[in-house]
N, C-alpha and C positions, 0 to 999 in steps of 0.2 A: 504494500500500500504506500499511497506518496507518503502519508504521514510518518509513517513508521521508519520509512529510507531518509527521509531529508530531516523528523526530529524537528519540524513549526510548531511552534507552540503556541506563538504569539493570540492574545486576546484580543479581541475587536475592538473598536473604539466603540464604547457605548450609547454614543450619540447613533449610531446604526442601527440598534436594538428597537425597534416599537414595541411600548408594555401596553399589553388589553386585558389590565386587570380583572373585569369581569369574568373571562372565559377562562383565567391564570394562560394567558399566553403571550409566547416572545418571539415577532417577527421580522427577522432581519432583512431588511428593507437593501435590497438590490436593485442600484437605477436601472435602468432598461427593461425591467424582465415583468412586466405591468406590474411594476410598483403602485402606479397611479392607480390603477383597478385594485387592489389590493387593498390600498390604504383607503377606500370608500366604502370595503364591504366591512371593516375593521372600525370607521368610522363611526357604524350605529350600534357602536358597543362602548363609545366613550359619552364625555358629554358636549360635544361638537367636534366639527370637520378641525378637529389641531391634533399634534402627535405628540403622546406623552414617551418621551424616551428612557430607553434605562442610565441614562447620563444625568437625570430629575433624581436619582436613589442615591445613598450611601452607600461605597462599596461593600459596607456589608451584608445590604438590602440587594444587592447588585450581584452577589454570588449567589444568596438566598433562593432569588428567582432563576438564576441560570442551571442552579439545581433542582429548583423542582417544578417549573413553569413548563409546559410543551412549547420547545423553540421547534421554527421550521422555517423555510425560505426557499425560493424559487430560483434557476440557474437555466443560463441561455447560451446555443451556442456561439463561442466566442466574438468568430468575426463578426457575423450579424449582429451582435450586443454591440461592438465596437461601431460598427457603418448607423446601427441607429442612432447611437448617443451624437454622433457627428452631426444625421439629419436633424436630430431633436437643437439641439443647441446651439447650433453656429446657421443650418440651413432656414430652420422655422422654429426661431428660439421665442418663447415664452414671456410675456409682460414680467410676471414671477421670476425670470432667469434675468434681467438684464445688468443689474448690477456683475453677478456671475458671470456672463455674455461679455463683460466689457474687460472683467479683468484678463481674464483665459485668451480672448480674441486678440486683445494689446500684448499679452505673452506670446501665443501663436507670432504676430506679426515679428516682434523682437526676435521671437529665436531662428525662424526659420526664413524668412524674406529679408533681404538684403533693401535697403532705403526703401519702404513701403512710403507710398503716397501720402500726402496728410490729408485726402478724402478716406482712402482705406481706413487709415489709426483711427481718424472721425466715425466712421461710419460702421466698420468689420463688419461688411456685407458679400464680401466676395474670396472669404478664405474658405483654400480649396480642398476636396478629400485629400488630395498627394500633401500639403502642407501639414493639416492635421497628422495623419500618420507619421509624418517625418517627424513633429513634434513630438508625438506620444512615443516614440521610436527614441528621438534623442534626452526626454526627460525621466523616460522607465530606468537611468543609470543614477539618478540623482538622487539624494540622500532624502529630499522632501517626495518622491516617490509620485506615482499618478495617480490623480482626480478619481476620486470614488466615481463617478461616475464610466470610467472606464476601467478601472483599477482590476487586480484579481479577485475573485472569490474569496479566496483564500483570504487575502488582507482587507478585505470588507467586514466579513463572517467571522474569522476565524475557525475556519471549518476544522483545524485540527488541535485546535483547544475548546470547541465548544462539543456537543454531545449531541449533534440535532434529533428530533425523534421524526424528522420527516423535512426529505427534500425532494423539490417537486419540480417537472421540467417544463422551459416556455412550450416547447414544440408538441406538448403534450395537454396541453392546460386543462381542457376540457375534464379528461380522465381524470389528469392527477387533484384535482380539486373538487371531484367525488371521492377520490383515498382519503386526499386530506383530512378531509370534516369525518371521515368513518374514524380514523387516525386517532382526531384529537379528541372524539367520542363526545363530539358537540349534541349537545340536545336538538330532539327536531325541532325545536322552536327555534334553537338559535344558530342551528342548520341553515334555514330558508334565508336569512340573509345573506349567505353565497352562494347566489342564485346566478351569477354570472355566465354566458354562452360564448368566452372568448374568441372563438371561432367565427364566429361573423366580425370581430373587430380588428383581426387581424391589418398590421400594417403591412404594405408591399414594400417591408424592406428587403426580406426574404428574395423577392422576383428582380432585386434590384441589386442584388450582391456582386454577382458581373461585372456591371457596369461600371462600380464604383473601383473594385477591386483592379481592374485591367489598367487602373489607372497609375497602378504602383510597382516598379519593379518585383518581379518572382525573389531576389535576394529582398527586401521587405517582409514578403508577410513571411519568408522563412525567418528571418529576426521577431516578428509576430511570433510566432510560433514558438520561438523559446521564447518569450518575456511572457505567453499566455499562458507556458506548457503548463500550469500546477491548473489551470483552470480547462484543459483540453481530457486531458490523465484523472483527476479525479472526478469527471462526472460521464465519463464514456463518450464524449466528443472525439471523431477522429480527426487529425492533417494530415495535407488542408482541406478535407474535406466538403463543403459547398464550393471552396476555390479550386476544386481540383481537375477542371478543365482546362485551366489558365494555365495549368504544367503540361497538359497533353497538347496543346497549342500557344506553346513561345512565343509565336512571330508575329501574333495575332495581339500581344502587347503593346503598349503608348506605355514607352520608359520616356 
């Protein structure tokens, strides 16, 4: 197991955790992977649309719960988690993100564009898939590490210090969130609030992976590919997998 060979241990940042104390449950909130869907059906179990975190408890109250609460959390695969977060935040970023939009975007430009425009710095309306990657590429060496929101599994969750009693996959949602609710042994009443049909909501990022992807040299997403490996290995994702036509046809490449 990766766990066992590499010896992570490391603990999540608690501000990751969502506590829904009613149910006693701990859900580690993974961007991309319908977080958003997630944190609505979890919603009507607090007392409004805000997130109580386990970063609100004393670490003693903080262990308490990660021993005896049902944690559980949802995992996407790689690339596609990677190509969304990009559409999501830089392509059609959020009133909610712009703050976050402004800082990441003026980073973007600093590290990887050489004298960007001062409409682009103004503006960070036109930073590209190949930019991005090369950023997430050159800042995955850095000691500040990368943006939860793209970041590994592993260092979101802490998948090999925590205990999960249930993880659930995007590509699967529909099933996996009929396991779940049997899983955490929710009451039918409190069943019916994840009532969700993911499958009609799906995004075309999935039919759009191609496109984006051919956009980056084949040495890229193999450097992808180690910097995502604990997150490819521990949940059955193979590479490169949805990219892997782009290796049976090279030439067919925009390096």
């Amino acid at each position: 197991m990766f766990c066992n060979r590499t010896c992570h241990k490391t603990l999540p940042n608690p501000f990751h955790i969502v506590v829904i104390q009613p149910l006693k449950i701990l859900y580690c909130l993974t961007p991309k992977v319908a977080s958003w869907e997630w944190r609505k059906m979890l919603y009507l179990f607090t007392q409004g649309p805000y997130q109580i975190r386990l970063s609100n408890f004393t670490p003693e109250k903080q262990r308490e719960m990660l021993n005896t609460y049902f944690k559980f959390t949802f995992v996407r695969e790689p690339f596609e988690r990677l190509l969304s977060a990009y559409k999501d935040k830089f392509l059609n970023p959020r009133q909610i993100d712009w703050e976050w939009f402004g800082i990441y975007g003026r980073d973007i430009l600093k590290t990887v564009r050489p004298n960007p425009s001062k409409r682009a710095k103004a503006e960070l309306n036109d930073i590209t898939f190949r930019e991005f990657i090369e950023y997430v590429i050159k800042k995955s060496g850095d000691k500040v590490g990368l943006d939860w929101h793209w970041d590994n599994y592993l260092n979101i969750c802490g998948m090999c210090a925590v205990d999960y009693d249930f993880l659930g996959h995007y590509e699967t949602f529909d099933q996996d969130l009929l396991d779940f609710k049997k899983k955490a042994r929710l009451s039918p009443g409190d069943a019916t609030a994840f009532n969700l049909k993911f499958s009609k909501n799906r995004s075309d990022t999935a039919s759009s992976m191609l496109k984006y992807y051919s956009q980056i040299p084949l040495e890229w997403i193999d450097i992808l590919g180690e910097i995502y490996r604990p997150s490819f290995e521990m949940f059955g994702y193979s590479f490169p997998g949805p990219l892997k036509s782009l290796y049976e046809k090279p030439d067919e490449m925009t390096l």
